[in-house]
C-alpha positions as CSV (number, residue, x, y, z in Angstrom):
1,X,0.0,0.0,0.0
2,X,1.4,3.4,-0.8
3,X,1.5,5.9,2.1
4,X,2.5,9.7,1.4
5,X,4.9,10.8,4.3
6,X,2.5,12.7,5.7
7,X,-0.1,10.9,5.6
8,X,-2.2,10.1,8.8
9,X,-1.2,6.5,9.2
10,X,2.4,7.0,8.8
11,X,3.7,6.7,12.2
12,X,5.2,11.4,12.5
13,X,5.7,12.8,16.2
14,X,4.8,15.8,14.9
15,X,1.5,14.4,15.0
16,X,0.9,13.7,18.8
17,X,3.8,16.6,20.0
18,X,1.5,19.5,18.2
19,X,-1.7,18.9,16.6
20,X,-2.0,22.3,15.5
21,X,1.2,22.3,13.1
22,X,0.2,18.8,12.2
23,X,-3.0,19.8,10.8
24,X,-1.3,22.8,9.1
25,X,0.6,20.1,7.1
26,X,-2.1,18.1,6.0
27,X,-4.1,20.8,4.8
28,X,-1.3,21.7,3.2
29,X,-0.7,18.3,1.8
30,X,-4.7,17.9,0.7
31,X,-4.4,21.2,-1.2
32,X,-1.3,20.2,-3.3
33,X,-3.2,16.9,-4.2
34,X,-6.1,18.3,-4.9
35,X,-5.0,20.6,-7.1
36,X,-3.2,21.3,-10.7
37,X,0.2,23.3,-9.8
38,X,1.3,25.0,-12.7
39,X,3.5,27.6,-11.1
40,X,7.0,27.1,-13.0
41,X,9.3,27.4,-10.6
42,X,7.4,24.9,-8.7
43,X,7.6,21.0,-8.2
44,X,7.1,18.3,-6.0
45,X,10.2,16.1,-4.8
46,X,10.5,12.4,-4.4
47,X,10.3,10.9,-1.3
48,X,13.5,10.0,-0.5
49,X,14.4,13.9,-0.5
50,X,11.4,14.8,1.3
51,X,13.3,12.4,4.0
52,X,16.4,13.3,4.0
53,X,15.9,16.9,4.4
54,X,13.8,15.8,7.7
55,X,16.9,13.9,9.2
56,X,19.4,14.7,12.0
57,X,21.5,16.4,9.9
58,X,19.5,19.4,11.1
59,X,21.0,18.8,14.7
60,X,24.7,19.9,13.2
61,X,26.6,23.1,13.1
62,X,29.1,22.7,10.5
63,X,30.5,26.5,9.5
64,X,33.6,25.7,7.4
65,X,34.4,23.2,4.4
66,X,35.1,20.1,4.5
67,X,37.8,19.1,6.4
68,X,38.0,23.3,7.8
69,X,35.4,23.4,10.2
70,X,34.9,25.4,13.2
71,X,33.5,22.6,14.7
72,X,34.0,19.0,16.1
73,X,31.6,16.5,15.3
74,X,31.8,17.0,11.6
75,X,32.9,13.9,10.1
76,X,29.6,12.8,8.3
77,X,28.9,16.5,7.8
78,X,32.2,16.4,5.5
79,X,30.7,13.1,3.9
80,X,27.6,14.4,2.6
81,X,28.5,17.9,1.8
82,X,31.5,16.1,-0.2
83,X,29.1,13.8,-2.1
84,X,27.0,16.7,-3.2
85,X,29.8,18.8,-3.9
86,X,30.8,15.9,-6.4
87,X,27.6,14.8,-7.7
88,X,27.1,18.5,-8.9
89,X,30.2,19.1,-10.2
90,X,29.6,15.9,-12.3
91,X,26.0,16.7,-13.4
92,X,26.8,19.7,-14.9
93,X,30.2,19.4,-15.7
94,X,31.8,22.5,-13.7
95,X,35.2,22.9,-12.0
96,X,34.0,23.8,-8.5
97,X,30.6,23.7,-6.9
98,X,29.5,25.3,-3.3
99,X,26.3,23.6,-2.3
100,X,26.1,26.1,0.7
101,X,23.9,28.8,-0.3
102,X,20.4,28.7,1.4
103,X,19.0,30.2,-2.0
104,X,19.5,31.1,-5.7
105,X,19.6,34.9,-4.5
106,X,22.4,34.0,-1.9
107,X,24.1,31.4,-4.6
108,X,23.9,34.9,-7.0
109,X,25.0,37.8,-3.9
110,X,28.0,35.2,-3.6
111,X,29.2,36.1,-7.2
112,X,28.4,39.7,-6.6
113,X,30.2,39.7,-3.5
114,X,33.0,37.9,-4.9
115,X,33.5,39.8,-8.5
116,X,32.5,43.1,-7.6
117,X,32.6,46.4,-5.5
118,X,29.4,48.7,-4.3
119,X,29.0,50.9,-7.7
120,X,30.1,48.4,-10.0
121,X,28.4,48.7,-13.1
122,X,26.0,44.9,-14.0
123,X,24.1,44.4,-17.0
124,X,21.0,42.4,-16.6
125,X,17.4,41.4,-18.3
126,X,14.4,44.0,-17.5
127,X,12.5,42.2,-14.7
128,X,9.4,43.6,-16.7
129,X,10.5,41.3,-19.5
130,X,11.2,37.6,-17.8
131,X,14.0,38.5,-15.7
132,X,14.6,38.3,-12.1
133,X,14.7,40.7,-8.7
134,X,17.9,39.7,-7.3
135,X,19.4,40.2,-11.0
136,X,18.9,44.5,-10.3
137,X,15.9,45.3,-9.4
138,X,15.9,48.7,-7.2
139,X,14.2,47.2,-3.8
140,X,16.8,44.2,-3.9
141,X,20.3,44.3,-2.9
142,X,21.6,44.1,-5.9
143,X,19.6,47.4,-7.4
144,X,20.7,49.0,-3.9
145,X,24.4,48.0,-4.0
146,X,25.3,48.0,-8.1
147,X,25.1,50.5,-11.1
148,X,22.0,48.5,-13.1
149,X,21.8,48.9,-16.8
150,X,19.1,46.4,-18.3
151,X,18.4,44.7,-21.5
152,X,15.0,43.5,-22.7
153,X,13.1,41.7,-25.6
154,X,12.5,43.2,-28.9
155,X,9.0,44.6,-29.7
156,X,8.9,42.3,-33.1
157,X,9.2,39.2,-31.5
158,X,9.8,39.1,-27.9
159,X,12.9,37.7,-27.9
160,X,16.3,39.1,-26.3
161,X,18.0,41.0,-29.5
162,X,21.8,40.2,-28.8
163,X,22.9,43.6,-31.1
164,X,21.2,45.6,-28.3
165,X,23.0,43.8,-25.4
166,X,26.0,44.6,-27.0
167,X,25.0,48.0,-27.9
168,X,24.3,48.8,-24.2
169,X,27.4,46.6,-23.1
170,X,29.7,48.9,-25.2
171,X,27.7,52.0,-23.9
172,X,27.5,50.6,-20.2
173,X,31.1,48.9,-19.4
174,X,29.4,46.5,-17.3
175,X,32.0,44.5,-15.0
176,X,29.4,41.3,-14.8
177,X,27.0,40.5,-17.6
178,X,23.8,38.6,-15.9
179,X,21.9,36.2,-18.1
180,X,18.8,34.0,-16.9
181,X,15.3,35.0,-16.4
182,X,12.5,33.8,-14.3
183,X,9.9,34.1,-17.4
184,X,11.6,33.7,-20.8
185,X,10.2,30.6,-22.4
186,X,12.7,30.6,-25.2
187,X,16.6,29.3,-25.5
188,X,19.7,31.0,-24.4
189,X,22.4,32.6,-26.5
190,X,25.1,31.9,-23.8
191,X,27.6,32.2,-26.7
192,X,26.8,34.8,-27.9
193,X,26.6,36.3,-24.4
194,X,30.1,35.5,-23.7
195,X,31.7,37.1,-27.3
196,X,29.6,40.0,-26.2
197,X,31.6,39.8,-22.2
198,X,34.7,39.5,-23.6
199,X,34.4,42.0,-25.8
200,X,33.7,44.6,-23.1
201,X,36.1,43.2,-20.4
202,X,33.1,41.7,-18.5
203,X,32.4,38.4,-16.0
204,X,29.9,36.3,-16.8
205,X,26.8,35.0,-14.4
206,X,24.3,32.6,-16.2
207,X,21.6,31.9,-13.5
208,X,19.8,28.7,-14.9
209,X,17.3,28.4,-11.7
210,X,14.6,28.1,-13.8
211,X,16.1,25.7,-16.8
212,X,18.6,23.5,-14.3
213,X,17.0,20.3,-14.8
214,X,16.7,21.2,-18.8
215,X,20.2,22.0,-18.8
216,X,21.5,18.8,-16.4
217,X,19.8,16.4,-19.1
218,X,21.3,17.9,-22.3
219,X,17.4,19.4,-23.6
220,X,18.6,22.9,-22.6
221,X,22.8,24.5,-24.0
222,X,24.7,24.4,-21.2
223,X,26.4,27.8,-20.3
224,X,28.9,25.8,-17.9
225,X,31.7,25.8,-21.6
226,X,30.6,30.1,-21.3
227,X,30.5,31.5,-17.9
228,X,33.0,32.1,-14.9
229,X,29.6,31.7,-12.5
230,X,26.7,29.5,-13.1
231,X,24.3,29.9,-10.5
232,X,20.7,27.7,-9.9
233,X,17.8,27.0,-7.3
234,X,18.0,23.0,-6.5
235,X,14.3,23.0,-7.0
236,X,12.3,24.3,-10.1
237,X,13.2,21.8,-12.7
238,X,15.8,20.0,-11.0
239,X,13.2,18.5,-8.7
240,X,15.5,19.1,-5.2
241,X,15.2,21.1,-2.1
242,X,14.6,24.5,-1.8
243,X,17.7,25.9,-1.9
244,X,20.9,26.9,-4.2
245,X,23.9,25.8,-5.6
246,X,26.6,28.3,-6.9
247,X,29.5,26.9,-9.6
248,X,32.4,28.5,-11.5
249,X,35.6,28.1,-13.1
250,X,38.1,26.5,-10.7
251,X,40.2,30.1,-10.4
252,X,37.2,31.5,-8.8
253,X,36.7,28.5,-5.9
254,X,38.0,30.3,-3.3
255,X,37.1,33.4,-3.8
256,X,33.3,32.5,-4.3
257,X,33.6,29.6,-1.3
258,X,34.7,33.2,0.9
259,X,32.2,34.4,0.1
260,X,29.2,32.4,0.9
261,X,30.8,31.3,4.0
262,X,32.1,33.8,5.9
263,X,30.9,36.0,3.7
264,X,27.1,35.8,3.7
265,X,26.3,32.6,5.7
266,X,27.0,31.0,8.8
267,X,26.5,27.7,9.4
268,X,25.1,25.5,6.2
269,X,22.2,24.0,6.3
270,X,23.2,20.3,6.6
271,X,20.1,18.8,6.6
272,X,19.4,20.4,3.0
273,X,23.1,20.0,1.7
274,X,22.5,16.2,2.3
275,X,18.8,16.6,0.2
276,X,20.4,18.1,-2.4
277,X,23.0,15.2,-2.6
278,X,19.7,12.9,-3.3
279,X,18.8,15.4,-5.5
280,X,21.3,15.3,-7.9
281,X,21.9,11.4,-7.8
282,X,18.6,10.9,-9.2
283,X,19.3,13.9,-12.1
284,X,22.4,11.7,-13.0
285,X,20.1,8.7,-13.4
286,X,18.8,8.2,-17.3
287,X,15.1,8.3,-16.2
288,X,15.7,11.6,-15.0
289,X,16.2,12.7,-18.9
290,X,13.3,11.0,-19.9
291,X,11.4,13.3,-17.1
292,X,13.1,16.4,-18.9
293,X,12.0,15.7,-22.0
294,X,8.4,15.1,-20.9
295,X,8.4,18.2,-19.0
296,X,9.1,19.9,-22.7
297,X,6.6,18.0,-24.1
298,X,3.7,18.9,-21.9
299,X,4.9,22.3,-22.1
300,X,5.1,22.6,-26.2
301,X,1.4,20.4,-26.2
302,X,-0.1,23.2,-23.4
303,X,1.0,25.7,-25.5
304,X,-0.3,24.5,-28.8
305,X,-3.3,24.0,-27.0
306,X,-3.6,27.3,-25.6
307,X,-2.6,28.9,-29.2
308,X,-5.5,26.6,-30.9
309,X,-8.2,28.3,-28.5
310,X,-6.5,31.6,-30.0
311,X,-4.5,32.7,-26.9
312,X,-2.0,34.8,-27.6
313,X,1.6,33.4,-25.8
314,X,4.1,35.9,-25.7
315,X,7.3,34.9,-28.1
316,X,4.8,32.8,-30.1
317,X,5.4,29.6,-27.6
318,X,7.8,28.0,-25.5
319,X,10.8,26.2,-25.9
320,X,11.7,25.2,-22.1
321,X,9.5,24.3,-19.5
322,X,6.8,28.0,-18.8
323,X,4.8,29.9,-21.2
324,X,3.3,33.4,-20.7
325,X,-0.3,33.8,-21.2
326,X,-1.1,37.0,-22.7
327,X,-4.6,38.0,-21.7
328,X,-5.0,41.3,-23.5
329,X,-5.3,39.3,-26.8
330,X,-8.6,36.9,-25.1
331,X,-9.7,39.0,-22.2
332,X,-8.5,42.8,-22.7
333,X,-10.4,43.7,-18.8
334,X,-9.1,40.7,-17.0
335,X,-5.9,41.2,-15.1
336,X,-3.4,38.5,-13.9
337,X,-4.3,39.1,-10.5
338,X,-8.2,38.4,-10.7
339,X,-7.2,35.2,-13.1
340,X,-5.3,33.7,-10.9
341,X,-7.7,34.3,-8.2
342,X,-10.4,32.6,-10.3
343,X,-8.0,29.5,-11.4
344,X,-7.0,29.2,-7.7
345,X,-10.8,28.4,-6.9
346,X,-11.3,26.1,-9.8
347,X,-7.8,23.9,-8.4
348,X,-5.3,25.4,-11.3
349,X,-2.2,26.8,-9.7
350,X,-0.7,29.9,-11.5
351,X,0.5,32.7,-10.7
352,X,-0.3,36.4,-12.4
353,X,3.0,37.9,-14.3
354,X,3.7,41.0,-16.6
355,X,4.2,40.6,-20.2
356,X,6.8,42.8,-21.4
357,X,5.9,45.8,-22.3
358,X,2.7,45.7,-19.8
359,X,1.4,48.3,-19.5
360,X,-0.4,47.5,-16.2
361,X,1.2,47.5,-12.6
362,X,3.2,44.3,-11.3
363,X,0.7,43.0,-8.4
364,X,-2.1,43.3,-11.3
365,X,-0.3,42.5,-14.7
366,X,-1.7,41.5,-17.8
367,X,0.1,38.0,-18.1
368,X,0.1,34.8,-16.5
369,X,3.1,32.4,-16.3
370,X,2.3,28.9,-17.0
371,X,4.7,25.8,-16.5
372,X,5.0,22.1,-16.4
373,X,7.2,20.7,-14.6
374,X,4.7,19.4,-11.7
375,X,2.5,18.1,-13.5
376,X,4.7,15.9,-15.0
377,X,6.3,14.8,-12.1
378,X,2.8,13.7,-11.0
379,X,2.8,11.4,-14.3
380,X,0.1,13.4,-16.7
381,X,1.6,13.2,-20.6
382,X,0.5,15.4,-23.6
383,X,-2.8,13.9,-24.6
384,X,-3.8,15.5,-20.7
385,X,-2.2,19.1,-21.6
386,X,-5.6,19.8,-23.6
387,X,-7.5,19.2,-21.3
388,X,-6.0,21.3,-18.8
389,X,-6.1,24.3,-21.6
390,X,-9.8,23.8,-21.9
391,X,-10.4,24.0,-17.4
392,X,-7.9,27.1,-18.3
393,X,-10.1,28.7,-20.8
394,X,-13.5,27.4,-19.3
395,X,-12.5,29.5,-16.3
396,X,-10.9,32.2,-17.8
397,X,-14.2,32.6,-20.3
398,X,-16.3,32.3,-16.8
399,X,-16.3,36.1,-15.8
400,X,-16.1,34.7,-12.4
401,X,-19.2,32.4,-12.4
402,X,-19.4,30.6,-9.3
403,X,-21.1,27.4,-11.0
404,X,-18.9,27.4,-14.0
405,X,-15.7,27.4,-11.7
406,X,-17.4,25.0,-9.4
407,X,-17.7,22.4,-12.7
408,X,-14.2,23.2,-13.5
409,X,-12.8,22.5,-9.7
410,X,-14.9,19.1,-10.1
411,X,-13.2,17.8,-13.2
412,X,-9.8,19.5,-11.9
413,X,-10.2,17.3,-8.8
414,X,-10.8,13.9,-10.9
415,X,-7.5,14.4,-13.0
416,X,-6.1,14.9,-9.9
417,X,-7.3,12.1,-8.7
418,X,-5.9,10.3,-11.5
419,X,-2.3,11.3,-10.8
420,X,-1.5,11.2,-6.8
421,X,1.3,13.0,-5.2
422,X,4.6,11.2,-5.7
423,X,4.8,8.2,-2.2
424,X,6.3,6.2,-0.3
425,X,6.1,2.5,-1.1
């Protein structure tokens, strides 16, 4: 019989020390079952990573590297943190790896505080237009400490023009070039990028977060050959713990190990080093490029899907793992905000996201962002994605209608149904 591990008849102290947080979790675990998540930088982890970032491991203070602590005790710590160190470096193929940082914004502050000075000139993709807050944006530390320039995506086609990045490189100086994005469904230049770095005397940071797994299973360019710093969440696409990983060339380690620890962080998360260890032994596994390429299926067969009902996606479609929705074309007076409100009730998990060049504010929007990596960790294939682009539309056609949400939420909970949570055996 399969038992999730939070299930009520799996034997959890958390259960009988504190009912209240108990319950918290289960409601919590009932609303991710029973409902669609097609947030993109969202997934759901196997089991045995679920477990091992709940083990003793969290007991341990381990500030240092292994074999420099600055405590005793730390023998397994050394193990673990080793194992990941090595079973990231050999997934993607870089010289060094720290699997310290608590986050992909911490994994990126370690480059910045490595590579650059307060004032330092960075050139970085427009938030408005896919890119990402700890990249530059004003109310992040990186706006507050650096000299942001940004590129964006052409008007024509919505995709990044590489003669303007290096139009404003040239004009800007930049010392570090940032490439990634947090919403741009289409295929990096990294390349191009780095002719472009070189040619102005800057660093490169490619922050895959988003594209990770993609890029771990050979479905994505790898910008490891192209960048002194490659930064990533450990969840998203690469299916691990909530955390991040920072890697660059080997005449960088030091400096970028410094900095994360004692630079930014104290003591590592052990617990969650030892999670993402599990993590990337299952993305060296070959089943683990057969999930990838699903997850690219579902995405291009959602897409199509979505463009057949004559919803306009920005960049004409996807080639990763997230789409953007743009619902000016379909539904000019509905704002991200109130659809996502509305797919929320029917069981769809999205979340509202400007479009560039919107033209409405950021906690309204006039996009959604759309991705598939959940879903296909929970086991649904292409012939489902119509039928989740039909519950989209039906709700999105609704104008809030209680009963035609209602109907959606009902067949929303049968494919659910259908496809339960990843378990325990």
């Amino acid at each position: 019989m399969s038992r999730h591990p939070t299930s009520p008849d799996h034997a959890n102290p958390v259960q009988s020390a504190d009912p209240t947080v108990w319950g918290i979790i289960q409601r919590e675990q009932q609303r991710q079952q029973n409902t669609l998540e097609l947030i993109a930088s969202e997934n759901h982890v196997s089991p045995a990573v679920l477990r091992a970032a709940g083990t003793v491991f969290t007991n341990k203070y381990a500030e240092g590297y292994p074999g420099k602590r600055y405590y005793g005790g730390c023998q397994h710590v050394d193990e673990i943190e080793s194992l990941a160190i090595e079973r990231a470096k050999r997934l993607f193929g870089c010289e060094h790896a720290n699997v310290q940082p608590h986050s992909g914004s911490q994994a990126n502050q370690a480059v910045f505080l490595a590579a650059l000075t307060p004032g330092d000139p960075i050139l970085s993709l427009n938030l408005n237009h896919g890119g990402h807050l700890s990249h530059g944006m004003k109310v992040n530390i990186s706006g507050k400490w650096f000299n942001v320039s940004q590129y964006g995506v052409a008007r024509k086609d919505e995709r990044i023009d590489m003669d303007e990045v290096r139009r404003l490189a040239r004009e800007v100086k930049p010392k570090l070039i940032i490439t990634g994005a947090s919403a741009y469904p289409r295929i990096w230049d990294w390349a191009g990028f780095a002719e472009i770095a070189r040619e102005v005397g800057a660093l490169l940071l490619a922050d895959i977060a988003h594209i990770a797994g993609l890029v771990a299973a050979g479905l994505h360019p790898s910008p490891v050959p192209h960048a002194e710093f490659v930064t990533t969440t450990t969840h998203k696409t690469l299916r691990g713990p909530r955390a991040g990983l920072t890697m660059c060339k080997a005449d960088w380690a030091k400096k970028i190990d410094s900095a994360v620890f004692p630079g930014l962080q104290g003591g590592p998360l052990v617990h969650i080093i030892a999670a993402k260890a599990v993590a990337f032994g299952e993305a060296l596994r070959p089943e683990f490029k057969t999930y990838q390429q699903q997850i690219l299926d579902n995405a291009r067969a959602l897409a199509e899907a979505l463009m057949a009902r004559k919803y306009r996606l920005v960049s004409g479609g996807t080639d990763n793992h997230l789409m953007l929705l743009d619902l000016t074309s379909g539904h000019p007076n509905l704002t991200g905000a109130q659809a996502e409100k509305w797919l929320e009730q029917a069981g769809i998990i999205v979340n509202k996201n400007m479009i560039p060049f919107d033209e409405r504010k950021p906690m309204e929007t006039s996009g959604l962002r759309i991705g598939t990596p959940a879903v296909t960790t929970r086991g649904l294939k292409t012939e489902h994605m119509p039928v989740i682009a039909e519950l989209i539309h039906l709700v999105l056609s609704s104008n809030g209608d209680a009963d035609a949400i209602d109907r959606v939420r009902s067949r929303a909970l049968e494919l659910c149904a259908q496809f339960p949570l990843p378990s325990e055996s």
